[in-house]
Each structure stands twice: as structure tokens, then as C-alpha cells.
LUMVEXMAR-657855 format. One record per residue: residue number from 1; residue in three letters; chain; x, y, z of N, C-alpha, C in turn. Coordinates in steps of 0.1 Angstrom, whole numbers, plus 2048, in hexadecimal, padded with zeros to 3 digits. Example, Ala and Ser with C-alpha at 12.3 -4.5 7.8 and 13.67 -1.06 7.14 Angstrom:
// residues 2
[r 1,'Ala','A',[884,7C7,84E],[87B,7D3,84E],[884,7DF,84E]]
[r 2,'Ser','A',[880,7EA,847],[889,7F5,847],[881,800,84F]]
END
This chain:
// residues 216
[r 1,'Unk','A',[507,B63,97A],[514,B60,97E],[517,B51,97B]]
[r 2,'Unk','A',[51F,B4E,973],[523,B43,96D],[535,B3E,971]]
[r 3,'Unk','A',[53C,B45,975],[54C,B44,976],[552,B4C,97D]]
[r 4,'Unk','A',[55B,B49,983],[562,B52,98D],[572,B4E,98B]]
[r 5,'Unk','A',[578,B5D,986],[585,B63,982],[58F,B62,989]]
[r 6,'Unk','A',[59A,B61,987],[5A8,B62,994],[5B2,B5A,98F]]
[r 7,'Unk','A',[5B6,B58,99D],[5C5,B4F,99D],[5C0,B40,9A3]]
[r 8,'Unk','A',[5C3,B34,99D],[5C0,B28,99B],[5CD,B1E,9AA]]
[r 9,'Unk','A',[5C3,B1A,9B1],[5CC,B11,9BA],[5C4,B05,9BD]]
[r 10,'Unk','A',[5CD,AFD,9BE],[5C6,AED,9C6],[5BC,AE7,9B6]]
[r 11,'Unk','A',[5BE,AEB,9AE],[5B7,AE8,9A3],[5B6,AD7,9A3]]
[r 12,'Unk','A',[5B1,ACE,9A8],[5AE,AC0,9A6],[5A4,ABC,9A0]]
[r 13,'Unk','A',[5A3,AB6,990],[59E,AB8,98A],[59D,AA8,981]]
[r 14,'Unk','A',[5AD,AA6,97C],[5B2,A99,97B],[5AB,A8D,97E]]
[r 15,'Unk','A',[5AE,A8F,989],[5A8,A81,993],[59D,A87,99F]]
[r 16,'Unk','A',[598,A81,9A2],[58E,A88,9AD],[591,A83,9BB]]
[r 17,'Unk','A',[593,A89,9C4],[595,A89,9D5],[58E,A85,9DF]]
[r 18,'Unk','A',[591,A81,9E9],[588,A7D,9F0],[582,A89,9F9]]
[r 19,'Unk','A',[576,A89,9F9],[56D,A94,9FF],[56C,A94,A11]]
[r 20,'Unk','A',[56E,AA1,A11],[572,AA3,A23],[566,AA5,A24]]
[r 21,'Unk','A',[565,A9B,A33],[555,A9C,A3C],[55A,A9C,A4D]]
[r 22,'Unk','A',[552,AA5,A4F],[555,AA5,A60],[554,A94,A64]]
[r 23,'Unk','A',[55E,A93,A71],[559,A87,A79],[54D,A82,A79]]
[r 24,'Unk','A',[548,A78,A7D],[53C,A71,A7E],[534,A72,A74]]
[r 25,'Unk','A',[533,A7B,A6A],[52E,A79,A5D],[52F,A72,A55]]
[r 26,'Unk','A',[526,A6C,A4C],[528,A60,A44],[530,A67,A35]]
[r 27,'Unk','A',[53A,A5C,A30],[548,A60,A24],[53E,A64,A19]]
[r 28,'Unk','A',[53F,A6C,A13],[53B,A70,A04],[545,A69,9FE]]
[r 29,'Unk','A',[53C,A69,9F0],[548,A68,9E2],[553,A71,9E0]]
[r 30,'Unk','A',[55B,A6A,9D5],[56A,A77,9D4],[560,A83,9CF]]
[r 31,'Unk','A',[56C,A89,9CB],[565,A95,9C4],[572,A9C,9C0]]
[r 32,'Unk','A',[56D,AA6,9B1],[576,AAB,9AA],[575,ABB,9B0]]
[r 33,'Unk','A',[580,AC2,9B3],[580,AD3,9BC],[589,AD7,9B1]]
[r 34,'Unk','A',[583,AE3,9B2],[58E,AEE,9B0],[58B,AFB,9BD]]
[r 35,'Unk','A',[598,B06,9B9],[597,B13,9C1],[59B,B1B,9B9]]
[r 36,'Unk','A',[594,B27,9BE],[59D,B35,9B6],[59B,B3E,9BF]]
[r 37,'Unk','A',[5A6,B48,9C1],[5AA,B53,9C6],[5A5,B5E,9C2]]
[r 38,'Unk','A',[59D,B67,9C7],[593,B70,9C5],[599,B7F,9CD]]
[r 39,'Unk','A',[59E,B8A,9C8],[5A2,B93,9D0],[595,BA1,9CE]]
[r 40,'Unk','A',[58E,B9E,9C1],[587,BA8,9C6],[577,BA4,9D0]]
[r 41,'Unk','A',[578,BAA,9DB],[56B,BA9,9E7],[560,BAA,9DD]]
[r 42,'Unk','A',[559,BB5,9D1],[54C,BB1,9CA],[54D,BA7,9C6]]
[r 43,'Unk','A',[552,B9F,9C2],[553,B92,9BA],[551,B89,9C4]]
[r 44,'Unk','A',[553,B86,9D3],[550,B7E,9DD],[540,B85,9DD]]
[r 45,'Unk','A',[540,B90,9E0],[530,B94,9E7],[529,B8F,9DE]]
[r 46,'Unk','A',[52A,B94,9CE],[520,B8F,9C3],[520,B7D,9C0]]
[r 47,'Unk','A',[529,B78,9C5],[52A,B65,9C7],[51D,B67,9D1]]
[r 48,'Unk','A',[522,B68,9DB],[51B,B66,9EB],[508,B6A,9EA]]
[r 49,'Unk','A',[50C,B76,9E1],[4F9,B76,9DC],[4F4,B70,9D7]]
[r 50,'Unk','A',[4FE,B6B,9CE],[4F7,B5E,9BF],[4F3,B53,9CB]]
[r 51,'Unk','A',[4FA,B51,9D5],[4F9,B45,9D8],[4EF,B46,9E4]]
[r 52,'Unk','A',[4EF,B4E,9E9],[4E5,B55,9F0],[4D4,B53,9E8]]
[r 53,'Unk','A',[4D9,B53,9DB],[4C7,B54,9D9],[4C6,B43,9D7]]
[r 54,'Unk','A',[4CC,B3D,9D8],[4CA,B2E,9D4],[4CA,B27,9E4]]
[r 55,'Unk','A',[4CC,B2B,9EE],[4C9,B2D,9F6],[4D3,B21,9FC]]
[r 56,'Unk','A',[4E1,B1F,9F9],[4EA,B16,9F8],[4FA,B1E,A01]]
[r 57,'Unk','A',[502,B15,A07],[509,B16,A09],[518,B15,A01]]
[r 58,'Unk','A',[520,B1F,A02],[52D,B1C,9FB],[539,B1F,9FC]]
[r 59,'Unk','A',[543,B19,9F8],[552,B13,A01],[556,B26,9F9]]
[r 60,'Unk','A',[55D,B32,A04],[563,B3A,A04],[56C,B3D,A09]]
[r 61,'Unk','A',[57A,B3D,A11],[586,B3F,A1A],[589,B4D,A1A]]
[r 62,'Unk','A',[58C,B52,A24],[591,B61,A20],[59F,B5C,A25]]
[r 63,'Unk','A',[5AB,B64,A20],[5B9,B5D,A21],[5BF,B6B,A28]]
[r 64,'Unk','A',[5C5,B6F,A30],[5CC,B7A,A30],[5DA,B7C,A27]]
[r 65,'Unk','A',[5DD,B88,A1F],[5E5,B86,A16],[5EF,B84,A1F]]
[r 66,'Unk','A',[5F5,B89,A29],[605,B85,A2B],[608,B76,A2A]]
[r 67,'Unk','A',[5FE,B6E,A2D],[5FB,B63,A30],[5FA,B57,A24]]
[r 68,'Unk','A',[5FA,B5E,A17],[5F1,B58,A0B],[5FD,B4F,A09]]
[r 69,'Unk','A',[60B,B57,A08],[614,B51,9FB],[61A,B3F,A08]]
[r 70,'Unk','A',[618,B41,A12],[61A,B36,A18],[613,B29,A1A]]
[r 71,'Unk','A',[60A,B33,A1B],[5FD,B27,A16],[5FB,B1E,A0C]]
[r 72,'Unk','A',[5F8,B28,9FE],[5FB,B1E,9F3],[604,B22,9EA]]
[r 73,'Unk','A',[60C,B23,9F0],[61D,B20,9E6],[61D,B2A,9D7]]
[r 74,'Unk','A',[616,B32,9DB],[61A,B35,9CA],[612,B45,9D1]]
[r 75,'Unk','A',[61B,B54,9C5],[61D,B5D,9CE],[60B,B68,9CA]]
[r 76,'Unk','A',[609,B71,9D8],[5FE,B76,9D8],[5F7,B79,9C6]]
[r 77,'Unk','A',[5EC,B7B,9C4],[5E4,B7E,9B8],[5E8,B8D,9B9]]
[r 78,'Unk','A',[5ED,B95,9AB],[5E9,BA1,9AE],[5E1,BAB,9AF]]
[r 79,'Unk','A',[5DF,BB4,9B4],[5D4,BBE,9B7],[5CD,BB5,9C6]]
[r 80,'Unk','A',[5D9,BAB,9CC],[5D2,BAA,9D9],[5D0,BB6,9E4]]
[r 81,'Unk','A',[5C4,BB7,9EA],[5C8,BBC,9FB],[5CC,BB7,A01]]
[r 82,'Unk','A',[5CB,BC1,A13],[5CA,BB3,A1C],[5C5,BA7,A1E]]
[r 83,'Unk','A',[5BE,BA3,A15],[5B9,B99,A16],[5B2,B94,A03]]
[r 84,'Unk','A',[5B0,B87,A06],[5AD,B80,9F6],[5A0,B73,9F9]]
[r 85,'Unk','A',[598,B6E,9F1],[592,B63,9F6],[594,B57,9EE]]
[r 86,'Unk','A',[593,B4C,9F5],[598,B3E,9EA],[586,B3A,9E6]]
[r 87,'Unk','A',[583,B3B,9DE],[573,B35,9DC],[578,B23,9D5]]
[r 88,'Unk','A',[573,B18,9DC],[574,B0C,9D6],[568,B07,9CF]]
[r 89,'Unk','A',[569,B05,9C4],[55A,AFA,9C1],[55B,AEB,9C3]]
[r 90,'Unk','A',[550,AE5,9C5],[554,AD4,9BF],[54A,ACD,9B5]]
[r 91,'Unk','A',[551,AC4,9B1],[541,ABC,9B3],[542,AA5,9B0]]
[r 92,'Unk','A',[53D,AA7,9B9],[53E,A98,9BC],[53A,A92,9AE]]
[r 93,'Unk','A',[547,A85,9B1],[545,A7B,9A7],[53C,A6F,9A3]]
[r 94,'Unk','A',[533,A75,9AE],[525,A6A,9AC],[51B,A6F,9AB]]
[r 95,'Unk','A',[50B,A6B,9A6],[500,A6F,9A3],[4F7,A71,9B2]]
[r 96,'Unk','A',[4F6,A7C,9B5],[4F1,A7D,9C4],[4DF,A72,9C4]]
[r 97,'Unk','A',[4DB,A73,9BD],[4CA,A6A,9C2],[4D3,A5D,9BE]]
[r 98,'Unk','A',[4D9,A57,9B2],[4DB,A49,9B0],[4EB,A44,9B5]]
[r 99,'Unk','A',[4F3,A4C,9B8],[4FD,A46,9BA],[507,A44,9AF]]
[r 100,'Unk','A',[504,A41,9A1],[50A,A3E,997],[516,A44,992]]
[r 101,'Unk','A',[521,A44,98F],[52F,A4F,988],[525,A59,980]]
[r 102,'Unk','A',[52B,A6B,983],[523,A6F,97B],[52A,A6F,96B]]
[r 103,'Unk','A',[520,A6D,961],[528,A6A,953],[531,A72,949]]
[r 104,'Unk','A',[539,A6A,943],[549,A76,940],[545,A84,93B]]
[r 105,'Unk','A',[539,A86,936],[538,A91,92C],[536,A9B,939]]
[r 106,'Unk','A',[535,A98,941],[529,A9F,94E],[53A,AA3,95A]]
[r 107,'Unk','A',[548,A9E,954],[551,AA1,963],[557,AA8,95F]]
[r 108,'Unk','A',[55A,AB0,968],[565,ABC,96A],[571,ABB,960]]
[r 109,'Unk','A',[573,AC4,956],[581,AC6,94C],[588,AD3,951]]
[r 110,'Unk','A',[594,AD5,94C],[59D,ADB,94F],[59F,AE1,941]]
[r 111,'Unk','A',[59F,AED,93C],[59F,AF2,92D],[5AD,AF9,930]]
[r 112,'Unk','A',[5B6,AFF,925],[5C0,B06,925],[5BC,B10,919]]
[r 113,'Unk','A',[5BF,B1E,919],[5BB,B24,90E],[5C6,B29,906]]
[r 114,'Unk','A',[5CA,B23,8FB],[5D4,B21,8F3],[5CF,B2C,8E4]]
[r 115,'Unk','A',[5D5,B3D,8E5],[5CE,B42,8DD],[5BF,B44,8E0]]
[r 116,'Unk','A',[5BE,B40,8D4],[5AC,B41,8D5],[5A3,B34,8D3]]
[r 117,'Unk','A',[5AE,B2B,8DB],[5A9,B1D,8DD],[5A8,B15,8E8]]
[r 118,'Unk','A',[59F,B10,8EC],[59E,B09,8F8],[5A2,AFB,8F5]]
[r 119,'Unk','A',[5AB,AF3,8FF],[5B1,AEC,900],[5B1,AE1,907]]
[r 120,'Unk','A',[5A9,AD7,907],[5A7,ACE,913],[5B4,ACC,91A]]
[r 121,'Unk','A',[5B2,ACE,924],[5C4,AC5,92E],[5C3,ABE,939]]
[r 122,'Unk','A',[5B6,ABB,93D],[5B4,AB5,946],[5BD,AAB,949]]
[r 123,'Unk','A',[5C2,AA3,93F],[5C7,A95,941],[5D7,A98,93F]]
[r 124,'Unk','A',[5DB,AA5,93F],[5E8,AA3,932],[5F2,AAE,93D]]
[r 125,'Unk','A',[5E7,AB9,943],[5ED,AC0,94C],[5E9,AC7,95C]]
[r 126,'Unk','A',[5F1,ACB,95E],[5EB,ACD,971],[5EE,ADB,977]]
[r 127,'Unk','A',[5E4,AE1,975],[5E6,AEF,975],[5EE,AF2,988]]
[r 128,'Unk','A',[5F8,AF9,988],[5FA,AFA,996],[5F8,B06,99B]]
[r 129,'Unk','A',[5F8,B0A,9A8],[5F3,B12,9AB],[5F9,B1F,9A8]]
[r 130,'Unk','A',[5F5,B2D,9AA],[5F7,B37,99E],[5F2,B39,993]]
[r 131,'Unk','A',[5EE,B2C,98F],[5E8,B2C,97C],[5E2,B39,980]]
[r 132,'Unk','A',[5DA,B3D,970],[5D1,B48,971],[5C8,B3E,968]]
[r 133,'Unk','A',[5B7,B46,96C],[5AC,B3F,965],[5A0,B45,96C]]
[r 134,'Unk','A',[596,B3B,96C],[58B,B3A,96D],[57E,B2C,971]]
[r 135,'Unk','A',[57A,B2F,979],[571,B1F,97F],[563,B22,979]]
[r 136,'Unk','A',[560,B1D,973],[54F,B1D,96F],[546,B18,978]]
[r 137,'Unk','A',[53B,B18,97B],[532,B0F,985],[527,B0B,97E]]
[r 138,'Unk','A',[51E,B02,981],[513,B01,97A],[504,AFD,98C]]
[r 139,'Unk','A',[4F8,B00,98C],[4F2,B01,994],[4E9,AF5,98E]]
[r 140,'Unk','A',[4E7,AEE,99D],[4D8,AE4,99C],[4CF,AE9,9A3]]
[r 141,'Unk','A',[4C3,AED,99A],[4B8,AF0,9A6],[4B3,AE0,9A8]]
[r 142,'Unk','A',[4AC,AE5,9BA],[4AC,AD9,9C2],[497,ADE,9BE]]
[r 143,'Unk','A',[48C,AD1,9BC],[484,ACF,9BD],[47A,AD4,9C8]]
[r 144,'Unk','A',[47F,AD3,9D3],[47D,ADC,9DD],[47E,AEA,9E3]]
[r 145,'Unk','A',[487,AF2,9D7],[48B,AFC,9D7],[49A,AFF,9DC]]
[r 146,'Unk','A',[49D,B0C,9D4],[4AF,B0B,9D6],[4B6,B03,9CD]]
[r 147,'Unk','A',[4C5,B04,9D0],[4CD,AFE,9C6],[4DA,AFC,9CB]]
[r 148,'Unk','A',[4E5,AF5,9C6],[4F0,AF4,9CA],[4F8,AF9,9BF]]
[r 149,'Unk','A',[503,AFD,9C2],[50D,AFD,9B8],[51E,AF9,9B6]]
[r 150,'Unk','A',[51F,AF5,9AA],[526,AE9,9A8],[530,AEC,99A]]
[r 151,'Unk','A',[53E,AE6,99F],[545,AE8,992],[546,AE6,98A]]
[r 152,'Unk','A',[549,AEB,97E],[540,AE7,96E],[554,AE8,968]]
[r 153,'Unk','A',[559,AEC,964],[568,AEF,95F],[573,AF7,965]]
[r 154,'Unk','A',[57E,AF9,960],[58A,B01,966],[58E,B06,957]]
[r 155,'Unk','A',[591,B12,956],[597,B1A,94B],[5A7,B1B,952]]
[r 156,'Unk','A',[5AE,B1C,946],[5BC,B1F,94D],[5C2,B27,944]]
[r 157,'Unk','A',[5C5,B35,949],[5C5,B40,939],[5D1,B45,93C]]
[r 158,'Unk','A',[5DA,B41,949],[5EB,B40,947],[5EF,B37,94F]]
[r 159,'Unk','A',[5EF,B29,94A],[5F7,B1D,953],[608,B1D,957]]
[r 160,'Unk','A',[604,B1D,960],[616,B19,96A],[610,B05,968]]
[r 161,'Unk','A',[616,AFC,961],[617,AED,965],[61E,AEB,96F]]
[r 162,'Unk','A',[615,AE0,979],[61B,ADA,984],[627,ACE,980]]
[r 163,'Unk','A',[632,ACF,97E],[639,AC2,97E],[63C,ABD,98A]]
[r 164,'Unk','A',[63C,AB0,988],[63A,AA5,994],[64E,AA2,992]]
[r 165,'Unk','A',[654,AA7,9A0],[661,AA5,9A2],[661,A99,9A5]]
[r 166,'Unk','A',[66F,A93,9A4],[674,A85,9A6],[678,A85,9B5]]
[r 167,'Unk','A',[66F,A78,9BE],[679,A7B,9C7],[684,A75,9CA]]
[r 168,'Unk','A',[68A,A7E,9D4],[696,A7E,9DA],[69B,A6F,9DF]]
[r 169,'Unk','A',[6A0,A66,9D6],[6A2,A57,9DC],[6B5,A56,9D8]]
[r 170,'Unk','A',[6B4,A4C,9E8],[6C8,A4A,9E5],[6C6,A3D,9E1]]
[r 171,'Unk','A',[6D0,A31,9E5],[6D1,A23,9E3],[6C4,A21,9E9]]
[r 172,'Unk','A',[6BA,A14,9E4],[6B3,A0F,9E7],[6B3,A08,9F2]]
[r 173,'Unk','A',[6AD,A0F,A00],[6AF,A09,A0D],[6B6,A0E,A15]]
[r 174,'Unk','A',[6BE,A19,A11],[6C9,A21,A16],[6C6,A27,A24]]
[r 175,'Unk','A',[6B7,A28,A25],[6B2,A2C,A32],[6B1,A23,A3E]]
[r 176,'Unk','A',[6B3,A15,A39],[6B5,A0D,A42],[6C7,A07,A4B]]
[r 177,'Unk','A',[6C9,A02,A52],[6D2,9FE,A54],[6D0,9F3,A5C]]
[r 178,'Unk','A',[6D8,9EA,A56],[6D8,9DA,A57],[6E1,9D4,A62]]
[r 179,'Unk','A',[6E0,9C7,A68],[6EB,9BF,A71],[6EA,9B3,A6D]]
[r 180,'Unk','A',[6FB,9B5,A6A],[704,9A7,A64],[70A,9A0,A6E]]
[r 181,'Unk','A',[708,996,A6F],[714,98C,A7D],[721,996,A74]]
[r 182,'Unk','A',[723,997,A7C],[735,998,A81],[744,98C,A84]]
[r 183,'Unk','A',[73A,980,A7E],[742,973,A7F],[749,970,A8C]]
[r 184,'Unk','A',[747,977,A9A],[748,977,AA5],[740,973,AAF]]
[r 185,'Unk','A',[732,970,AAD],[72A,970,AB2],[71F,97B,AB4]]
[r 186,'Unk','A',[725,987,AAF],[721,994,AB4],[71D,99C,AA5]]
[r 187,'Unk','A',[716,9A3,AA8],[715,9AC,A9C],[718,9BB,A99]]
[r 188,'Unk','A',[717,9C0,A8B],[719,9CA,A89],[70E,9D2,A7C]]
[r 189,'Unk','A',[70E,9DD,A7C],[707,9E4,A76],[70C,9E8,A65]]
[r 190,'Unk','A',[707,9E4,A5A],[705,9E4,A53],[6FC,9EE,A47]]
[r 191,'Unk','A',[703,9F9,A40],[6FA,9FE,A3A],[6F5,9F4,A33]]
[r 192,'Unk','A',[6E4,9F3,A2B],[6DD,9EE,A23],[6E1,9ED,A18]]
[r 193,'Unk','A',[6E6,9FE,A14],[6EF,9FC,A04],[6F5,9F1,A00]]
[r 194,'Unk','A',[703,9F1,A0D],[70A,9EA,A0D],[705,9D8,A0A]]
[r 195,'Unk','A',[6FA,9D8,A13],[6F8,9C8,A13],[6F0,9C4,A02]]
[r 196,'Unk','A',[6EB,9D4,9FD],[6E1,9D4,9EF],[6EB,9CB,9E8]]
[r 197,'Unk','A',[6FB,9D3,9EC],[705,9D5,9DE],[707,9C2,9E1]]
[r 198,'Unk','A',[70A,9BB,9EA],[70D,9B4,9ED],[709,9AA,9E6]]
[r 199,'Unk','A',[6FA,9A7,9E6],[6EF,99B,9E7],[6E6,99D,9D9]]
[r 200,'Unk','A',[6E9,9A9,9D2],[6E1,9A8,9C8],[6E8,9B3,9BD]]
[r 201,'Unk','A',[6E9,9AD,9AF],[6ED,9B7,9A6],[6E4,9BF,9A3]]
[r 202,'Unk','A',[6D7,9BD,99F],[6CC,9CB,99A],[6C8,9D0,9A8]]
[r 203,'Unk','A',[6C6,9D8,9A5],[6BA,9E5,9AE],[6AC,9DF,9AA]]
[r 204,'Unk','A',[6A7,9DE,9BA],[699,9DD,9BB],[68E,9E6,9B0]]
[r 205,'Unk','A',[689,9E8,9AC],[680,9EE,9A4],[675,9F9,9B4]]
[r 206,'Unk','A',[676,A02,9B0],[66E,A0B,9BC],[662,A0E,9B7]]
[r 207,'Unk','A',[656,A0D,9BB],[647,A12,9B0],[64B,A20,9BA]]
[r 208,'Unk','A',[64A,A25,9B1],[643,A36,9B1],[636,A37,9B5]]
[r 209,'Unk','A',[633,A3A,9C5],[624,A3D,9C8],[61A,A4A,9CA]]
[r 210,'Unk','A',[628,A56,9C2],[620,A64,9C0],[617,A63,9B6]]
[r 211,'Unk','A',[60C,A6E,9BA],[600,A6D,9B3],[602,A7C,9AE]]
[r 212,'Unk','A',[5F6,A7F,9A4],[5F6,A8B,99D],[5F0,A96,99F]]
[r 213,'Unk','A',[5EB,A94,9B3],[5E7,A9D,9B4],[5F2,AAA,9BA]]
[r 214,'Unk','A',[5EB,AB7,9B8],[5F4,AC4,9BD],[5F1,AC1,9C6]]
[r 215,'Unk','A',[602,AC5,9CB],[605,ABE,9D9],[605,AD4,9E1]]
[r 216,'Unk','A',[602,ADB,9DC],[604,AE9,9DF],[5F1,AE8,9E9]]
END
């Protein structure tokens, strides 16, 4: 068992995340995930033995279908039951004995299959959830016996692209509201617009601080 088939969600791949650890646990490195939606149960049990003989644990969710399309935004896999599983892989962006970045030939890509051509996209596109595809894994046996297993690629064999919407912005500051003397001693309230339009002919420059991760 090398790959596991389905519908493609949370694919983060781009840039790598920061890794969830219970409380009091000391922070891991980021790390690059994907997930995929798995509706047929042999394909969970035949995962769960592979991983069973390596004697390792691994990230599985069971979702109830009523429940799926709200969850992650994009609608059930078909040939679901009552139920579907999200299997996630990862694999951390550092060298577990040395610490070191693991090196570029060695990190997670995102392929698109274009005909009968695979397509690097890692950097160019962001598969959103729904895509259809495929997660590869690759296994380290541990010296002591056993193994873990760890994400190796993302196939994407019908991409839906995530485009990153613009947000929703009025006049710069428009959320605020300002107080101007009232030349009486007293004041009055002032939209911000108003005081923008007033005191300055350009518009502030706003950095844009969305990032590229699927926000699904």
C-alpha cells in the first residue's frame, strides 16, 4: 500500500503549518498535511492493517455524512454511506535525529495530472477542497523496530482551484469613528472617512495579511 484514493481537503502543502500538540507538550516543527476522504470501509481496514504491522499510529476521522458538507465546505464524495473517513498524513519540516530543514528534493509536491502529464503545482496552485486525487505515503522503519508513516505527494486528477477572494473593505478607517471639538468647547462625533477626506488626499496603502492557506 503506497496511496490512498478520494476526495482531497485541507490539502496544505505550499507552505507548511504549525503542528498541533496537546497542552504541556513541548512545540514541534511546522509541518506539511494533507487529507482525503475515503468512503469505501476496506480501504480504511486495509490502511489500519498496513499500519498495524509497522506497529504505528495513524490520523483517521470518521465524519457522519449528514454532517460532512458542513464541515468541509464542499459537497459529500460520491458512493458515500452513512458515514466517510478523512485519513490525514504529514510530515514535519525538520530532520527528526538532527533538526536540520528537511532538503527540497525530500518535501511534499502537489502534482496535477494534465492528460498524461503530471504537472508540478505546488507553487502556482491550491487545490480546495472537493478536488479529486490521491496522497502517496512513504514509511521509515525505526532501528528498533516498526515504522512511521509520512507524506510523500498529492495527485490532483480533477482540481476545483482555491481563489483567494478580496476582502470586503469600505473607506480606510471607516470602522472607526472620530471626535472633533465642536468649536464650543464640546464635541462631536465624526466619521473617520470624513476626517480621511479632510487631512489627506491619498489613501493609506493597506498590506494585505491573508495567507495562502485553505481557509475550508
Amino acid at each position: 500500500m503506497k496511496k490512498i484514493e478520494g476526495t482531497l481537503v485541507y490539502v496544505q502543502v505550499k507552505d507548511s503549518v504549525k503542528a498541533f500538540v496537546k497542552p504541556g507538550v513541548p512545540p514541534k516543527p511546522n509541518e506539511w498535511k494533507a487529507s482525503i476522504v475515503v468512503t469505501d470501509k476496506d480501504v480504511i481496514k486495509e490502511y489500519k492493517k498496513f499500519a498495524k504491522s509497522l506497529d504505528t499510529l495513524v490520523s483517521i476521522k470518521e465524519v457522519e455524512a449528514a454532517e460532512f458538507e458542513d464541515a468541509y465546505k464542499c459537497p459529500l464524495p460520491e458512493g458515500a454511506g452513512d458515514e466517510v473517513w478523512v485519513v490525514t498524513l504529514r510530515k514535519s519540516t525538520e530532520l527528526g535525529k538532527t533538526g536540520k530543514p528537511v532538503p527540497s528534493q525530500y518535501t511534499p509536491r502537489v502534482y496535477e495530472r494534465v492528460g498524461k502529464t503530471l504537472v508540478d503545482v505546488t507553487q502556482t496552485k491550491l487545490p480546495a477542497n472537493g478536488s479529486k486525487g490521491a496522497i502517496s505515503f512513504d514509511v521509515f522503519m525505526k532501528t528498533q523496530g516498526g515504522g512511521s508513516i509520512f507524506l510523500k505527494n498529492v495527485l490532483v486528477t480533477e482540481m476545483i482551484e482555491y481563489v483567494k477572494q478580496d476582502a470586503e473593505q469600505g473607506e480606510p478607517g471607516s470602522e472607526f469613528d472620530d471626535v472633533a471639538d465642536d468649536g464650543n468647547g464640546g464635541s462631536v462625533k465624526v466619521p473617520a472617512s470624513a476626517k480621511a477626506k479632510a487631512t489627506t488626499k491619498a489613501k493609506p496603502k493597506v498590506e494585505d495579511d491573508d495567507d495562502d492557506e485553505n481557509p475550508f
